[in-house]
C-alpha positions as a Markdown table, in Angstrom:
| # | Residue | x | y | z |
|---|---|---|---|---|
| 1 | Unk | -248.9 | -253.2 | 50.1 |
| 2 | Unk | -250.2 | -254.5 | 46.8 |
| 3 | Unk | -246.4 | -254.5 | 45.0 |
| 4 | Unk | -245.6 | -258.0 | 44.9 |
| 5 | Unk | -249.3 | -259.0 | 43.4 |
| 6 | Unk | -248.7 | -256.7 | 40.7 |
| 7 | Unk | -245.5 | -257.7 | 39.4 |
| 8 | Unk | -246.4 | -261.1 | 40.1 |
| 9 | Unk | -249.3 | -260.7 | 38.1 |
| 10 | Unk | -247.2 | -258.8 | 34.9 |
| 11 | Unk | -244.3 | -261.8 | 35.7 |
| 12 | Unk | -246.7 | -265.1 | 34.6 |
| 13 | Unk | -248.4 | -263.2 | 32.2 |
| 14 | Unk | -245.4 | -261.9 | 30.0 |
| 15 | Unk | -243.5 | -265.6 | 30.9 |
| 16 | Unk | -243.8 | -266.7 | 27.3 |
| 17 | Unk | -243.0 | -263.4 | 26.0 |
| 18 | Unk | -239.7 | -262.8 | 28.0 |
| 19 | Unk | -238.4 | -266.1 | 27.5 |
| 20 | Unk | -238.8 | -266.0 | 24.1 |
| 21 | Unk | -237.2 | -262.5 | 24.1 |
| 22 | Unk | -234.1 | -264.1 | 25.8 |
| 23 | Unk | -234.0 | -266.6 | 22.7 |
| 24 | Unk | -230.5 | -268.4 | 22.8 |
| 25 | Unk | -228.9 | -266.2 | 25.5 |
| 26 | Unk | -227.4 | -267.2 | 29.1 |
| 27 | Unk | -229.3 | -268.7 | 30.8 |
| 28 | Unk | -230.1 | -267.0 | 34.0 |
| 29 | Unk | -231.4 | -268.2 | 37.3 |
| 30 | Unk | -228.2 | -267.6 | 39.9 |
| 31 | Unk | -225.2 | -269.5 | 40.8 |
| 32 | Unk | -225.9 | -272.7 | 42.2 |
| 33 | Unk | -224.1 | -273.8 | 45.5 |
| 34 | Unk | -222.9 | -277.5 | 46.8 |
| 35 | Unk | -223.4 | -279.4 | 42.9 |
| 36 | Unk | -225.7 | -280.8 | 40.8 |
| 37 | Unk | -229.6 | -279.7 | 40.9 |
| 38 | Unk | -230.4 | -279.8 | 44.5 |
| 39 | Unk | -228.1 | -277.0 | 45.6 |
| 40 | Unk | -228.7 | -273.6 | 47.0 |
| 41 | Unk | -229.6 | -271.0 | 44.0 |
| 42 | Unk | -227.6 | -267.7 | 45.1 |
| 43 | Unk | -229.0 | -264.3 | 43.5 |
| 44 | Unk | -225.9 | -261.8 | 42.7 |
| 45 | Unk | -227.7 | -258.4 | 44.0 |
| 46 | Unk | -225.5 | -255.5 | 42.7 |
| 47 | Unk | -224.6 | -252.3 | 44.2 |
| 48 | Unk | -222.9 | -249.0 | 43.5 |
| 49 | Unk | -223.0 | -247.7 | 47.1 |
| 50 | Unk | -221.6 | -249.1 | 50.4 |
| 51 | Unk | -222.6 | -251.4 | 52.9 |
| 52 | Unk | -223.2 | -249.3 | 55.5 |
| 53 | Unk | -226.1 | -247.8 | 53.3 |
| 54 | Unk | -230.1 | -248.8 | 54.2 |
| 55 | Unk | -231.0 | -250.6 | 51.1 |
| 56 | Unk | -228.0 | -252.6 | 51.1 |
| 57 | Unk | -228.6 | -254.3 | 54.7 |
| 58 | Unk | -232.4 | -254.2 | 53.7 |
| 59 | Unk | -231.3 | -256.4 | 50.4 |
| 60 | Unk | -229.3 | -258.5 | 53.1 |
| 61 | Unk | -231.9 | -259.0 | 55.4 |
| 62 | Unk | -233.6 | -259.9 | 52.0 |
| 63 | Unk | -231.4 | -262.9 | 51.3 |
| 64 | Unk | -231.8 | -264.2 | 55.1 |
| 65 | Unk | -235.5 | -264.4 | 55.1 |
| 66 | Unk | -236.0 | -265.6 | 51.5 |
| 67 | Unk | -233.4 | -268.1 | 52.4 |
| 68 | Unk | -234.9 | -269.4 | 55.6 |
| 69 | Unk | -238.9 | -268.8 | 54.0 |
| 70 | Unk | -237.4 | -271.6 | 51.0 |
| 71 | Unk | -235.4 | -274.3 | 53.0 |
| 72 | Unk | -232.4 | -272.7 | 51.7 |
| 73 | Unk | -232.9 | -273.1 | 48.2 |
| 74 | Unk | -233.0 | -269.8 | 47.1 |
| 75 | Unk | -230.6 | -266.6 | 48.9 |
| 76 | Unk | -229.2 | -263.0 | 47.7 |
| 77 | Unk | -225.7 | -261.9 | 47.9 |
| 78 | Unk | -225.3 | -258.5 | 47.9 |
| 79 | Unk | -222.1 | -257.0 | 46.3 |
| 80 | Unk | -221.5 | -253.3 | 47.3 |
| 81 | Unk | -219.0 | -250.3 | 46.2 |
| 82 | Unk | -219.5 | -251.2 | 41.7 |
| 83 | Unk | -218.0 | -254.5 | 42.7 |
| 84 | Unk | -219.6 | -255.7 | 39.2 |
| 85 | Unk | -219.4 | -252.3 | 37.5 |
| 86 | Unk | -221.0 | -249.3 | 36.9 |
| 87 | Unk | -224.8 | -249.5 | 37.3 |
| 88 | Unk | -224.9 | -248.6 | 33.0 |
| 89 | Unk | -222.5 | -251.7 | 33.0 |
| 90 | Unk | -224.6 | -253.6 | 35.6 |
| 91 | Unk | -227.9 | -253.5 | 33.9 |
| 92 | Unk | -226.6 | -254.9 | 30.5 |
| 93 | Unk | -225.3 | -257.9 | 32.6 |
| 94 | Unk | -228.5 | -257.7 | 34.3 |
| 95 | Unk | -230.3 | -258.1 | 30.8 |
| 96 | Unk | -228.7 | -260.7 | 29.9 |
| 97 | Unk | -228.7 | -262.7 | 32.9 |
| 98 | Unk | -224.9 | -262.7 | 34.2 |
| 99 | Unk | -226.1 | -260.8 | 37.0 |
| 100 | Unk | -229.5 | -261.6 | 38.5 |
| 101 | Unk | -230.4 | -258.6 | 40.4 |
| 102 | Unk | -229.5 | -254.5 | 41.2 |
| 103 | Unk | -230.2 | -251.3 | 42.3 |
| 104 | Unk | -230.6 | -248.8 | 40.0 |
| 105 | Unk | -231.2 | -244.9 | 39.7 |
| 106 | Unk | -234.0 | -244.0 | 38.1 |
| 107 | Unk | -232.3 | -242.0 | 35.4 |
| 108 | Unk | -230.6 | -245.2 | 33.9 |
| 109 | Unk | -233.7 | -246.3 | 33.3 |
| 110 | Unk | -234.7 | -244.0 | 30.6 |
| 111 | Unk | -232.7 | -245.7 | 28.1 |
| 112 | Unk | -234.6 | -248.5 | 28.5 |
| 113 | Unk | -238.1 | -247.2 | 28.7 |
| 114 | Unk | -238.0 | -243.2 | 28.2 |
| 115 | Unk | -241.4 | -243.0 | 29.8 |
| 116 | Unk | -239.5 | -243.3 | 33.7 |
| 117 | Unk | -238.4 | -239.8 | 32.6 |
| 118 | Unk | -241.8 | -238.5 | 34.4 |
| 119 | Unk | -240.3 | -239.7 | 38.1 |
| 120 | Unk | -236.8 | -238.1 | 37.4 |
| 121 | Unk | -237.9 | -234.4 | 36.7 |
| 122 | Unk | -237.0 | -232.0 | 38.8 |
| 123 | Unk | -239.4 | -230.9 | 41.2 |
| 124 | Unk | -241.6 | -233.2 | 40.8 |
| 125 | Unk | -242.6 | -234.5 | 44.1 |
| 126 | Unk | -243.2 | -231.9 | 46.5 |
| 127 | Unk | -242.4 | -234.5 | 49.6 |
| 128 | Unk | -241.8 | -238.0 | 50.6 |
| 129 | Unk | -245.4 | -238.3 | 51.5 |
| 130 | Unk | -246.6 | -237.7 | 48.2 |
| 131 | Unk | -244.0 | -239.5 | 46.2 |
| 132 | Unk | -244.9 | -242.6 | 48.8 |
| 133 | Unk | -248.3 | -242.6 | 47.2 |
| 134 | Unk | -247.3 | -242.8 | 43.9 |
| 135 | Unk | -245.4 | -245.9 | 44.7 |
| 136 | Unk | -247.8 | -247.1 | 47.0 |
| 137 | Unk | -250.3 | -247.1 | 43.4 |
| 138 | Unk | -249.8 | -250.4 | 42.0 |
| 139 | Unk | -252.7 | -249.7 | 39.2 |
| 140 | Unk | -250.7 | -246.5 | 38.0 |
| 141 | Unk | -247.7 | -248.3 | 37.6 |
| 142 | Unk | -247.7 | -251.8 | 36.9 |
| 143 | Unk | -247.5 | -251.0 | 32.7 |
| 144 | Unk | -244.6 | -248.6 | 33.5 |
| 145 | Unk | -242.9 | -251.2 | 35.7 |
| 146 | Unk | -242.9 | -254.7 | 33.4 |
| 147 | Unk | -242.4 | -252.5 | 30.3 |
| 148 | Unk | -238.7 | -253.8 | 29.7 |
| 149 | Unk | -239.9 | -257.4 | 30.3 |
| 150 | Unk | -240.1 | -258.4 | 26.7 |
| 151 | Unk | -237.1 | -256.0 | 24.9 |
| 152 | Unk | -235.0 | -256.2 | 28.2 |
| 153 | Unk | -235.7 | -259.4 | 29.8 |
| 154 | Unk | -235.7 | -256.9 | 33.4 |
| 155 | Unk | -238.8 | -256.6 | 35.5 |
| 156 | Unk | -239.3 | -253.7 | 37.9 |
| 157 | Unk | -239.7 | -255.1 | 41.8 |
| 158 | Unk | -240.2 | -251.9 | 43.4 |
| 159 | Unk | -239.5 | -248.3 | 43.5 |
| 160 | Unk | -237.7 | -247.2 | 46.3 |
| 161 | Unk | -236.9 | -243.8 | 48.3 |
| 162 | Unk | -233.0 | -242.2 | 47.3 |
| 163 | Unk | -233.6 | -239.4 | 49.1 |
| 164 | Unk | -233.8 | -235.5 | 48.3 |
| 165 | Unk | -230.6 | -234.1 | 45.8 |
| 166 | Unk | -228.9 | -231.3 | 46.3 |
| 167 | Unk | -225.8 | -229.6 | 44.7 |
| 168 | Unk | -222.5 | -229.6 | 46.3 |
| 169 | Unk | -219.4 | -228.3 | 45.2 |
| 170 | Unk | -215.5 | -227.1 | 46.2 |
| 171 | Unk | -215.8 | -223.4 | 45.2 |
| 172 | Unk | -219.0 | -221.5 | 47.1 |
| 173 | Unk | -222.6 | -222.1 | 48.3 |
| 174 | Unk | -225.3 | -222.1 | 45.7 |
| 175 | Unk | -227.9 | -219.5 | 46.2 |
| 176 | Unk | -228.9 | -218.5 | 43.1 |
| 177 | Unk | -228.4 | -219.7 | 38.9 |
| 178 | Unk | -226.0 | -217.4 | 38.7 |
| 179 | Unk | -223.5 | -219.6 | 41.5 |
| 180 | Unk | -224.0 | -222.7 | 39.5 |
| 181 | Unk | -222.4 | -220.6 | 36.2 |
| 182 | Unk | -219.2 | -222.4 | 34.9 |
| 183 | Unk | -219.1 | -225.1 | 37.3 |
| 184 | Unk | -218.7 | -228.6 | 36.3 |
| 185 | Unk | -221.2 | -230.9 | 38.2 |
| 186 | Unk | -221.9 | -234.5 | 37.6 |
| 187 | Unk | -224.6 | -235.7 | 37.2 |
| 188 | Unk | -226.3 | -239.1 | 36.8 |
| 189 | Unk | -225.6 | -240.7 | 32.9 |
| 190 | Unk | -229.0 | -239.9 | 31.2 |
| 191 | Unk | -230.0 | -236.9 | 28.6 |
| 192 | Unk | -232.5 | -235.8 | 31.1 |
| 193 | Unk | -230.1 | -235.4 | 33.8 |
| 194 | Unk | -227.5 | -233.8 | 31.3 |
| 195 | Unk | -230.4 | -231.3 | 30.5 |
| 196 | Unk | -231.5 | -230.1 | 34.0 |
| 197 | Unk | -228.5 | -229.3 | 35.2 |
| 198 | Unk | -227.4 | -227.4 | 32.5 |
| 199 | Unk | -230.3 | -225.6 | 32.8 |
| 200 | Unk | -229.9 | -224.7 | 36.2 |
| 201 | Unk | -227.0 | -223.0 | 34.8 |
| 202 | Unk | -224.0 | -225.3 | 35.6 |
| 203 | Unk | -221.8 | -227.6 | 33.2 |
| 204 | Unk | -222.8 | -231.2 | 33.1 |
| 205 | Unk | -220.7 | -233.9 | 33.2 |
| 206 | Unk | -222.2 | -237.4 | 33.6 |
| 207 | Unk | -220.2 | -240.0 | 34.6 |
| 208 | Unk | -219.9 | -243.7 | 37.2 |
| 209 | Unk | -220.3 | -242.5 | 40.7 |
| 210 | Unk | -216.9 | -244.6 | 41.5 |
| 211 | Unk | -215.2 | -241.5 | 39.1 |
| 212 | Unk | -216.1 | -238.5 | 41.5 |
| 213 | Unk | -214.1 | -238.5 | 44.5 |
| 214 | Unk | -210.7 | -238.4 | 42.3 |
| 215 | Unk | -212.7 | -236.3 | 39.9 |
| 216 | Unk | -213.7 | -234.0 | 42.4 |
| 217 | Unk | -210.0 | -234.3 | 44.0 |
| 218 | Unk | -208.0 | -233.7 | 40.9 |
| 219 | Unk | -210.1 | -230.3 | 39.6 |
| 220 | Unk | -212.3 | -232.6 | 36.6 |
| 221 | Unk | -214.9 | -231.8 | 38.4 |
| 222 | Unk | -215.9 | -228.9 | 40.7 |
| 223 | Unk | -218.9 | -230.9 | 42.5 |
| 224 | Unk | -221.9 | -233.0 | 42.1 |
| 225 | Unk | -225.3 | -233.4 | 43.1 |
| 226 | Unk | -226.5 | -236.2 | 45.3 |
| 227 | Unk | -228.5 | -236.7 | 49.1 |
| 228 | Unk | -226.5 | -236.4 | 52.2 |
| 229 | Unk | -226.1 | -240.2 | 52.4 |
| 230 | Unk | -223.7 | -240.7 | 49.6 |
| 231 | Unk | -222.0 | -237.1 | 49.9 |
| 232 | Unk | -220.9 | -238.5 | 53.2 |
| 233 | Unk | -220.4 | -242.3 | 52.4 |
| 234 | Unk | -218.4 | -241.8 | 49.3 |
| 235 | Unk | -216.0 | -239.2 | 51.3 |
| 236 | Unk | -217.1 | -236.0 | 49.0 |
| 237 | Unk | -217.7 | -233.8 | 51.8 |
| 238 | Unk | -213.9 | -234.5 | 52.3 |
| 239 | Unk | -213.3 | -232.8 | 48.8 |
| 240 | Unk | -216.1 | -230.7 | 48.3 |
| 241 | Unk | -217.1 | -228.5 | 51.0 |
| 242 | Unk | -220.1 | -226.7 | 50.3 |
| 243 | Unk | -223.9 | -228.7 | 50.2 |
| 244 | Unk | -226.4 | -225.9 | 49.3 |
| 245 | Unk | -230.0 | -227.3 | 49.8 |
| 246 | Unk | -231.2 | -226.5 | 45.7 |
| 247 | Unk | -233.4 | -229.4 | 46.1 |
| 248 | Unk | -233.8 | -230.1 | 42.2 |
| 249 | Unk | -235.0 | -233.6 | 42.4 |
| 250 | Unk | -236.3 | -236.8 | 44.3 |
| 251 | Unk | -236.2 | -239.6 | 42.2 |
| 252 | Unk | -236.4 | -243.4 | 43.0 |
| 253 | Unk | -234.3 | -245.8 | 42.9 |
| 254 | Unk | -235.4 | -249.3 | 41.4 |
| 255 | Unk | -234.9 | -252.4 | 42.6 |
| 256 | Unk | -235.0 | -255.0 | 39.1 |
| 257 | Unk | -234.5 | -259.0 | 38.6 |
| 258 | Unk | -233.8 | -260.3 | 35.5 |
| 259 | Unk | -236.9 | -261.7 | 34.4 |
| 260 | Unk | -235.8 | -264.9 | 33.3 |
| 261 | Unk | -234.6 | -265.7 | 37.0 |
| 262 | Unk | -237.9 | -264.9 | 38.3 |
| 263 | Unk | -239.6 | -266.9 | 36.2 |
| 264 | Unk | -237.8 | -269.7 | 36.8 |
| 265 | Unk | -238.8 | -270.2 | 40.2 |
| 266 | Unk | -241.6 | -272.2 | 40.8 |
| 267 | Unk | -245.1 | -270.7 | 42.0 |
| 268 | Unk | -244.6 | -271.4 | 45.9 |
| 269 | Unk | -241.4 | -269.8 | 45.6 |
| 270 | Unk | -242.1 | -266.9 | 43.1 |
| 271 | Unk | -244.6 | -266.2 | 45.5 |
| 272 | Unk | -242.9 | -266.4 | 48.8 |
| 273 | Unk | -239.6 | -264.2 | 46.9 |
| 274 | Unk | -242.3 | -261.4 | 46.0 |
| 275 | Unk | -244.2 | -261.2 | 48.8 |
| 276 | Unk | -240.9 | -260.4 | 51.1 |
| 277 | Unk | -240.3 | -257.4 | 48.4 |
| 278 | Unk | -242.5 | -255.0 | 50.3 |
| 279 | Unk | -241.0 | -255.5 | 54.0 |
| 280 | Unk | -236.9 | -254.5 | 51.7 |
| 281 | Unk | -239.3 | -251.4 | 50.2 |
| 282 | Unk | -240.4 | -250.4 | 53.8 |
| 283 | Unk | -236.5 | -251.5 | 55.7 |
| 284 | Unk | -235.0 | -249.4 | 52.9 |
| 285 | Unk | -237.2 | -246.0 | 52.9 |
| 286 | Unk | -237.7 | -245.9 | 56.6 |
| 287 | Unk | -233.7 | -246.4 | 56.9 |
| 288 | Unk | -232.8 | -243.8 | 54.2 |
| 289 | Unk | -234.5 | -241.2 | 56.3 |
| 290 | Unk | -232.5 | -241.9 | 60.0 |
| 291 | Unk | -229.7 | -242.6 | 57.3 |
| 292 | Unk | -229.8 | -239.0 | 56.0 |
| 293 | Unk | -229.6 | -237.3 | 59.1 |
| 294 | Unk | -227.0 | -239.1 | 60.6 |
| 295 | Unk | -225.1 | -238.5 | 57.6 |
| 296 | Unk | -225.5 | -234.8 | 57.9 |
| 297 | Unk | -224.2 | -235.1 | 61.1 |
| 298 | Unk | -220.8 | -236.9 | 60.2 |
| 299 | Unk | -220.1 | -234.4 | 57.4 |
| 300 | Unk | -220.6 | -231.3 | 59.1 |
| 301 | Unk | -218.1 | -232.9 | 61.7 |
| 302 | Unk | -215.2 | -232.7 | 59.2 |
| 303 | Unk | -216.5 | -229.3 | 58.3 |
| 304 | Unk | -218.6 | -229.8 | 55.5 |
| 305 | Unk | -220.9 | -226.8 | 55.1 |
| 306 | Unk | -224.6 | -227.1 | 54.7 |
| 307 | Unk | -226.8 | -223.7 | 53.2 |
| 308 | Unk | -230.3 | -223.5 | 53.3 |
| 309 | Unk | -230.4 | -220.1 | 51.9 |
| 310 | Unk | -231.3 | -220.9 | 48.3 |
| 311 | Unk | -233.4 | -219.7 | 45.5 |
| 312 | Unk | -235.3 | -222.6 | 44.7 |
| 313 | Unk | -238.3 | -220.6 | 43.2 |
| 314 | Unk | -235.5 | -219.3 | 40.6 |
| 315 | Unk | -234.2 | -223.2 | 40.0 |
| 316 | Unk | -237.5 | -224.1 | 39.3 |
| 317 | Unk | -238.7 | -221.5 | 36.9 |
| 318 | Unk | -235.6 | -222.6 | 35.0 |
| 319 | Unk | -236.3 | -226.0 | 34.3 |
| 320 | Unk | -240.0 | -225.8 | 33.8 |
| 321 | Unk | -240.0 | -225.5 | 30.4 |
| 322 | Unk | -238.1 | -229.0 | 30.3 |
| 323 | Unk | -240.3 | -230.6 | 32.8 |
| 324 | Unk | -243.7 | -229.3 | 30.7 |
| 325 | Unk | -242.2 | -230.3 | 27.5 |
| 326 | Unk | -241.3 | -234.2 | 28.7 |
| 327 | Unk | -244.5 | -234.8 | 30.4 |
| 328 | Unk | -246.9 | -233.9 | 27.0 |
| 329 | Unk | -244.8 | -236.1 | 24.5 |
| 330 | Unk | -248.0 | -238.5 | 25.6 |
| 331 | Unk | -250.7 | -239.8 | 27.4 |
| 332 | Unk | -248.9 | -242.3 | 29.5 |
| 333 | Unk | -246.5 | -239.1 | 30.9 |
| 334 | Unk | -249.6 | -237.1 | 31.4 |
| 335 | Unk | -251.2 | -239.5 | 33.0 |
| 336 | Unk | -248.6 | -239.7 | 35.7 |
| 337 | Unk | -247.6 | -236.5 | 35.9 |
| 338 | Unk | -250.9 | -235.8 | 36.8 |
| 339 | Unk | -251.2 | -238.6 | 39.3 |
| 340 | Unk | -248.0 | -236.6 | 41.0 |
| 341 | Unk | -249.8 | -233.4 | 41.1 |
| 342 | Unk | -252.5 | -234.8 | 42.5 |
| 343 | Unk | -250.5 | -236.5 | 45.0 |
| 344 | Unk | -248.8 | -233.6 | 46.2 |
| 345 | Unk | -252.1 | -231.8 | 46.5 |
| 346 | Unk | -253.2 | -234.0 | 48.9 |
| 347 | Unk | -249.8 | -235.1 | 50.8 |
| 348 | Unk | -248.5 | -231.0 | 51.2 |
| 349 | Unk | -245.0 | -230.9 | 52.4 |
């Protein structure tokens, strides 16, 4: 994979630009270990799932080999469950350099860069094959992914496989629009996410993902919509018995750095950091997939109930009209949105 060229590539060409961005902010770069300047520099990774999830043992495994690849002067530490907030909390911190790394859903990013809007429609990608190739196109994306860099101070470090959404909910299976009416689902916090869900005829309520479960508990809310990994791993299929398969979106998730604390490395160990990026990308989709299954599995043991029987022709002539008026706003959407057409011509699911 070309990944780790690319945003090294964006990285030392937008140096000047994103330091001067940061102007006289914190100073970012990890907490050093053991005193004074020859100590280990530790990168605070955050995460708003748990640890039994893919991409936090890929991020992990991460920290091992980037520690052992630099003589132990650089490592990750990975801090699971919101330990540092809300991923809209996160990424501010993230900005401005408290926190050196995260995890991020793709919606988030919007209010950053409303151009990621393209890889968070629904429907977009018709399979993990085709969205692979997207991500696999370092060309296509490198503008989209150092495009904070210089307002943000955040760099893009790859886009990573979350999975296949579905709606779940306390009440009934979801067949058709006319199931979702009245129900209150949450939803991811972004305007785009607000809007889809809506469409599809349900009542949208964005909030944290550590808010569900007692939302979901207490009546606030009457379900969500997430991939079998979390509805298992965050204990909703405990509280929320019906998954219907609506398949409304696959979006990434990202993995960013502050880009002050990249650029502070030096080249040797800029370049070793980056080029271990695609072996997390590959550890993390290839584990999502085994991950999903198995978490299928341990949800329909406590008698979660999973429904293929849906409409999704019906979904998806509902929200068209969104997803054709987002990807003509301009020529940068258009241009990916046809790259993902194209893509799913070739990869069919």
């Amino acid at each position: 994979m070309k990944l780790s060229k690319l945003v090294l590539t964006g990285a030392i060409g937008l140096v000047s630009l994103s330091l001067a961005a940061c102007g006289g902010g914190s100073s970012s770069g990890g907490s050093s270990e053991g005193g004074g300047g020859g100590g280990k520099t530790v990168f605070k990774l955050a995460f708003n799932q748990t640890a039994d999830h893919p991409q936090y043992k890929a991020a992990v495994e991460f920290g091992k080999k980037l520690e052992e690849a630099t003589d132990g002067r650089y490592s990750v530490k990975v801090y699971p469950n919101e330990q540092l907030g809300t991923q809209s909390d996160v990424v501010q911190n993230l900005s401005n350099g408290t926190v050196e790394m995260m995890y991020i859903g793709g919606p988030v990013m919007e209010g950053f860069n409303s151009d990621f809007i393209v890889y968070n429609l629904p429907y977009m990608f018709d399979g993990y094959e085709a969205q692979q190739a997207i991500f696999d196109n370092d060309e296509l994306n490198k503008d989209l992914f150092i495009s904070v860099e210089g307002s943000k101070n955040i760099t893009v470090l790859a886009a990573l496989y979350a999975g296949v959404r579905n709606v779940y909910n306390s009440k009934h299976p979801i067949v058709t629009p006319n199931d979702l009416q009245g129900l209150k689902i949450r939803v991811q916090q972004s305007d785009s996410q607000v809007e889809m869900i809506e469409a599809m005829g349900a009542i949208a309520s964005p909030m944290g993902q550590g808010d569900v479960y007692s939302a979901l508990q207490t009546g606030v809310l009457d379900g969500a919509e997430n991939n079998e990994t979390v509805y298992h791993a965050l204990k909703h299929d405990e509280v929320a018995k019906y998954y219907s398969y609506t398949k409304h979106l696959m979006i990434p998730d990202y993995l960013l750095i502050n880009t002050q604390a990249l650029n502070k490395l030096d080249d040797a160990d800029r370049a070793t950091f980056l080029g271990l990026i695609p072996e997390l990308r590959d550890q993390a989709n290839t584990g999502f997939l085994e991950f999903a299954k198995e978490s299928k599995a341990e949800s329909e043991k406590i008698g979660a109930q999973f429904n293929d029987d849906v409409d999704i022709a019906a979904f998806k002539e509902l929200v068209q009209p969104m997803v054709d008026n987002a990807v003509t706003q301009n020529e940068v959407r258009k241009q990916l949105y046809d790259a993902v057409q194209k893509a799913n011509e070739e990869h069919p699911a």
